[in-house]
MARVEX-720408 format. One line per field, with one value per residue (C-alpha): residue number from 1; y, z, x. Coordinates in steps of 0.05 Angstrom, whole numbers, plus 32768, in hexadecimal, padded with zeros to 4 digits. Layout:
residues N
bator: (NUM|...)
yy: (Y|...)
zz: (Z|...)
xx: (X|...)
END
This chain:
residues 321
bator: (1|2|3|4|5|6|7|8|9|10|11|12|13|14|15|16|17|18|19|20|21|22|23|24|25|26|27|28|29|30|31|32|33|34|35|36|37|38|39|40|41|42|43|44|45|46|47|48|49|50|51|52|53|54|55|56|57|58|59|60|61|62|63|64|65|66|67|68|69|70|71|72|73|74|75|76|77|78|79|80|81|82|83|84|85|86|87|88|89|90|91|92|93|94|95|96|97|98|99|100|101|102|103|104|105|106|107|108|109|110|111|112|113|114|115|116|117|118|119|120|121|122|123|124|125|126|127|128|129|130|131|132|133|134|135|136|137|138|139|140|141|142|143|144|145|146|147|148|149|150|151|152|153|154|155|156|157|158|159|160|161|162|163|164|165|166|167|168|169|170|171|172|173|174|175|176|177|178|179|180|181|182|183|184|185|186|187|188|189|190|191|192|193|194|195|196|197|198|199|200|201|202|203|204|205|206|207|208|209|210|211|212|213|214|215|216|217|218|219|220|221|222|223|224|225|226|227|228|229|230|231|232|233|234|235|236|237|238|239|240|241|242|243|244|245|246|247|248|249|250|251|252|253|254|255|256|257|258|259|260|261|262|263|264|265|266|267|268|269|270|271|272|273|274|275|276|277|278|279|280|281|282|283|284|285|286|287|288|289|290|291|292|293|294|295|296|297|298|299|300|301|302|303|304|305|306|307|308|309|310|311|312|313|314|315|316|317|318|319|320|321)
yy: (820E|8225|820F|8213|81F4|81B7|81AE|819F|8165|814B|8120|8119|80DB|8103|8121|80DE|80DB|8097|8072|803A|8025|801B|7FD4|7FA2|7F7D|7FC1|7F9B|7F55|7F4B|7F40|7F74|7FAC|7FD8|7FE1|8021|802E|8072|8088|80B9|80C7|80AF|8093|8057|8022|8030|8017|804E|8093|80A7|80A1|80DB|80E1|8113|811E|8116|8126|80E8|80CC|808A|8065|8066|806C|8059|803D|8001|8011|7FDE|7FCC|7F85|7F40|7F72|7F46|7F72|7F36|7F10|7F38|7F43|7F8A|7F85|7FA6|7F9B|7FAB|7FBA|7FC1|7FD5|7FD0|801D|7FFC|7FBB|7F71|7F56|7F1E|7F15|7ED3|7EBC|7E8F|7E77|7E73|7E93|7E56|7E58|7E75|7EAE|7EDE|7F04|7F4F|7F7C|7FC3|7FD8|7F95|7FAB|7F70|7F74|7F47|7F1F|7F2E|7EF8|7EDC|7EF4|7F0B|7F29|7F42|7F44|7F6D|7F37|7F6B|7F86|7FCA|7FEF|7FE8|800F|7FF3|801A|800A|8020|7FFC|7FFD|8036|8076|8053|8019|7FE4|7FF9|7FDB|7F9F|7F5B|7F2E|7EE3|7ED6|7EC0|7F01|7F1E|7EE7|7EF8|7F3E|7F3F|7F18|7F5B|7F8A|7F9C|7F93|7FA9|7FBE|7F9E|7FF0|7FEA|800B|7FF7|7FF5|7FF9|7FD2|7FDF|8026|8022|8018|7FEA|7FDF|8011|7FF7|7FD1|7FD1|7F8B|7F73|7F65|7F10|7EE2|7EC7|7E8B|7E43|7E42|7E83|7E76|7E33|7E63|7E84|7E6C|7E55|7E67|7E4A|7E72|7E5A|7E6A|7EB5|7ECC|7ED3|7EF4|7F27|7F2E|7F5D|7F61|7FA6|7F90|7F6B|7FB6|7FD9|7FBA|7FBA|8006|8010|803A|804B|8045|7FF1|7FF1|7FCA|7FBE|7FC8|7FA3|7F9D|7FA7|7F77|7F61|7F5C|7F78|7FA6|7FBF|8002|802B|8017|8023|802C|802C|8061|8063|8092|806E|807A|80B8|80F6|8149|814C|8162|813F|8138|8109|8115|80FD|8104|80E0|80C4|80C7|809B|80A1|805C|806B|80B2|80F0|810B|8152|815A|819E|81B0|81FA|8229|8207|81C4|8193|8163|811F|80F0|809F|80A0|80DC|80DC|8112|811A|8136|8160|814F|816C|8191|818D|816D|8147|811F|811C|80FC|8132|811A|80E3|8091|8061|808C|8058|807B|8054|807C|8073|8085|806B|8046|8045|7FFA|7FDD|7FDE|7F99|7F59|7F4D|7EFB|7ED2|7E94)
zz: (808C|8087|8092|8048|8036|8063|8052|800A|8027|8047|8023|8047|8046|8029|7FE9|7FD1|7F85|7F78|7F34|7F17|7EE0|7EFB|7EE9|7EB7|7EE1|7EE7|7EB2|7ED6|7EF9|7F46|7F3C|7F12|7F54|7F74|7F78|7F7B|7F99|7F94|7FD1|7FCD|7F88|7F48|7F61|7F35|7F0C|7EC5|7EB3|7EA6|7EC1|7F10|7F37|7F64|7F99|7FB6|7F7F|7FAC|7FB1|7FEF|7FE8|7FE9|7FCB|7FF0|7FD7|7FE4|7FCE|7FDD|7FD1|7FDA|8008|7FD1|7FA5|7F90|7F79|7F4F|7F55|7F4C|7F60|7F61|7F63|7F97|7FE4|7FF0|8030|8045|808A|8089|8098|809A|807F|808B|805A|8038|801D|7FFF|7FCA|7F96|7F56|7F5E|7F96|7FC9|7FE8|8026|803C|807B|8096|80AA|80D3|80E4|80F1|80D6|80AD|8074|805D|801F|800B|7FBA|7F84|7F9B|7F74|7FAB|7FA7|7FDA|7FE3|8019|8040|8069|8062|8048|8024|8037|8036|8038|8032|8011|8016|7FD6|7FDC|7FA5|7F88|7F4C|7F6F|7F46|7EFF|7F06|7F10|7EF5|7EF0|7EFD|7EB2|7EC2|7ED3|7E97|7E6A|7E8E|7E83|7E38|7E3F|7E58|7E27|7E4F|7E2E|7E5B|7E22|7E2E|7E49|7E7F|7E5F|7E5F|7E27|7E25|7DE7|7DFB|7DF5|7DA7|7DD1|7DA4|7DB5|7D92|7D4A|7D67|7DB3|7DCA|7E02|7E3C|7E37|7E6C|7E9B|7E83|7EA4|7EB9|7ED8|7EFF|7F17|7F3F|7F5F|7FA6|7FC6|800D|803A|8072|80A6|8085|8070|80B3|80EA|80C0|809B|80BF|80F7|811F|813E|8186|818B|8174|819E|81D2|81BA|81BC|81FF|8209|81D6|8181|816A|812E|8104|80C2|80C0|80C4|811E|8115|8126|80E4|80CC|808B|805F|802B|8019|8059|8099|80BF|80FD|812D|8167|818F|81C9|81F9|81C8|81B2|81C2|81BC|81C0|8175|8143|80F6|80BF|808C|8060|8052|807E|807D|80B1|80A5|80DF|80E4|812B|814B|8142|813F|8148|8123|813A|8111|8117|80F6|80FC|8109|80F0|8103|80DE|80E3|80D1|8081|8085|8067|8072|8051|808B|8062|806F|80A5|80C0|810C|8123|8154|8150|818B|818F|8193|81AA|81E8|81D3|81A9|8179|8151|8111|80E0|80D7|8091|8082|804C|8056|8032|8021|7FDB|7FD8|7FD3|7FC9|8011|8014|802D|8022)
xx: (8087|8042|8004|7FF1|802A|8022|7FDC|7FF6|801C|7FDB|7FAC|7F6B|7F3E|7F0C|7F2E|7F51|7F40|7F2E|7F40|7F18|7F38|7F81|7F91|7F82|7F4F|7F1B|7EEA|7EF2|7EB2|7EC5|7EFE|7ED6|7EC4|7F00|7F20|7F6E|7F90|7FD1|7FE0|802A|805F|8046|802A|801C|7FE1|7FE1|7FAB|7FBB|7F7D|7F9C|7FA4|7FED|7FDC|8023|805F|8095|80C5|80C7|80EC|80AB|8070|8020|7FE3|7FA0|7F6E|7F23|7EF4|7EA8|7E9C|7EB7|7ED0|7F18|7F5C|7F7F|7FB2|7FFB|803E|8074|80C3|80C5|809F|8050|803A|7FF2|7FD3|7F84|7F60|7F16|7EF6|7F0A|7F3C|7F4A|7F91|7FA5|7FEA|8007|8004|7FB8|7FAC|7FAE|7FEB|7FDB|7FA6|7F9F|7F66|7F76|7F50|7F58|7F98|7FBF|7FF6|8014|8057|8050|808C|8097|80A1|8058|8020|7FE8|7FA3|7F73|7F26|7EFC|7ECF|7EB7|7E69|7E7D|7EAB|7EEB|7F32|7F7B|7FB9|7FFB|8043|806B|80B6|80E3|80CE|80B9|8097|80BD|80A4|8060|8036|8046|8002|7FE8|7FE2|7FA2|7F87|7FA4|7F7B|7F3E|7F45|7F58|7F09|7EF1|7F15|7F55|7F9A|7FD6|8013|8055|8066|8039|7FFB|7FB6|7F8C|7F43|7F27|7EDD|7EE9|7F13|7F55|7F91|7FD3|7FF8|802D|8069|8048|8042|8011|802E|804F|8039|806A|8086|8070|80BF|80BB|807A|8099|80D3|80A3|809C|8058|805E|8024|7FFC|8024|806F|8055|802F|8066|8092|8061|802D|801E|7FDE|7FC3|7FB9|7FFD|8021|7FEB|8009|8052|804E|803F|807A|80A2|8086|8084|80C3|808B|80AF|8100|813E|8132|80EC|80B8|80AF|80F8|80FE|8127|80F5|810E|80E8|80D8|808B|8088|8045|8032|8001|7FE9|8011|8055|804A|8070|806B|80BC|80C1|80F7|810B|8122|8158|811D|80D4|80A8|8063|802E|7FED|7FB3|7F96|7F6E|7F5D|7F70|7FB7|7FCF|8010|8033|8074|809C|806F|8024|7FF7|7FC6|7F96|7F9B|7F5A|7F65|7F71|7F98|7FD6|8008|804D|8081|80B9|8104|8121|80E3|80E1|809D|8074|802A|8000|7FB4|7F8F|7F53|7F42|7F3D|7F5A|7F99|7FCD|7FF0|8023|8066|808F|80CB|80FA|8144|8181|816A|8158|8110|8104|810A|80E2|80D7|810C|80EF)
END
């Protein structure tokens, strides 16, 4: 494969297209300056105004929240699992009904496999802007996002009507709901009472994975981060592994799949048969089936990349109570 070929599988940091107006909370003050990505699969975006970089099915889907500092993404919940690992900023994650339940703090390099069937929602606390990246279980990510009704209330304040098929509708711009298109129902008080309300401590072993504990897991060989043995034990639908200098290796190999390569410190040199590229931390690079590789740091200090690759498993659901 060549060069120009590959490069079309590589999504820089620097050329991610940015959409403002993804979701139903983009006119909700405290939520109105995010911006969502979608790097590789249709995401999740309920605006048709989202750019997908990369098409190509690859089991999973990748995207990307980017946020200024106490900028809030609301309250929500897929079918199938969300995982996040945090490029730059300092996070703050937090679940439930209300958003009470529990909370974490994650810095650089912390990667969250959140459980599904808890609404969660996210907020950089950090003192500027901010980047977290996010691998969501299925090729069709689950068929969209399912909101707090709270947050759709608060946005039908500000204009924003999500359709009962997923589409957003802008009424401060002439926007209805199209003849015999419902809005979107709130969940029933019986189907929010189901939902479980796990607390800090019940969530964190279990889903939670800190970048100096895997640093040092992957001393030798790459830390299995999320997979049925890995160190968090899951079955999403892919598993992620972590390398670092120490773990990594020039002996080239190949998937039966597509894989994923995502930079999150250093540089990485990425040789394959026919040409090479350098990958810098936001990077992301789709690795074709069967296409005999290797990635290397290319340049001295600190190098840790996240490796994804989908399983054979249903994509979710991820919480086991």
């Amino acid at each position: 494969m060549t060069p120009q070929d590959m490069e079309a599988r590589i999504v820089r940091y620097g050329a991610l297209q940015p959409c403002k107006t993804a979701f139903i909370d983009a006119h909700t003050p405290g939520s109105d300056q995010k911006e969502n990505f979608t790097i590789i699969g249709g995401g999740v975006s309920e605006s048709p105004d989202q750019h997908v970089h990369i098409t190509i099915p690859h089991g999973f889907n990748v995207g990307a929240a980017g946020q200024p500092p106490r900028v809030r993404n609301s309250l929500h919940d897929h079918n199938t699992a969300e995982v996040f690992f945090v490029l730059s900023g300092r996070w703050r994650f937090f679940w439930g009904r209300w958003g009470t339940a529990g909370e974490v703090t994650l810095e650089p390099g912390d990667i969250f496999n959140i459980p599904t069937g808890l609404f969660r929602g996210f907020e950089n606390i950090g003192t500027d802007y901010g980047m977290i990246m996010a691998i969501l279980g299925g090729d069709d990510a689950g068929g969209g996002v399912m909101w707090a009704p709270q947050v759709i209330e608060e946005a039908a304040a500000h204009g924003l009507v999500l359709a009962e098929t997923g589409k957003l509708y802008d009424t401060k711009t002439g926007q209805h709901l199209p003849e015999g298109v419902n809005p979107m129902p709130l969940m029933s008080d019986a189907e929010l009472a189901k939902r479980p309300e796990p607390t800090t401590a019940e969530v964190l072993p279990n889903h939670v994975a800190r970048y100096w504990d895997m640093v040092a897991l992957a001393d030798r060989k790459p830390c299995k981060v999320i997979g049925e043995t890995g160190l968090l034990k899951d079955k999403p639908g892919f598993e992620v592994n972590f390398i670092t200098r120490a773990s990594a290796t020039d002996r080239r190999h190949s998937h039966d799949r597509p894989s994923v390569l995502m930079p999150v410190k250093g540089h990485w040199r990425v040789d394959w048969d026919g040409g090479s590229a350098t990958l810098a931390p936001g990077d992301t690079m789709s690795v074709p089936r069967d296409l005999s590789h290797a990635a290397m740091p290319s340049m001295t200090g600190e190098a840790a990349l996240y490796h994804v690759i989908a399983t054979d498993d249903p994509a979710g659901p991820s919480w086991k109570g």
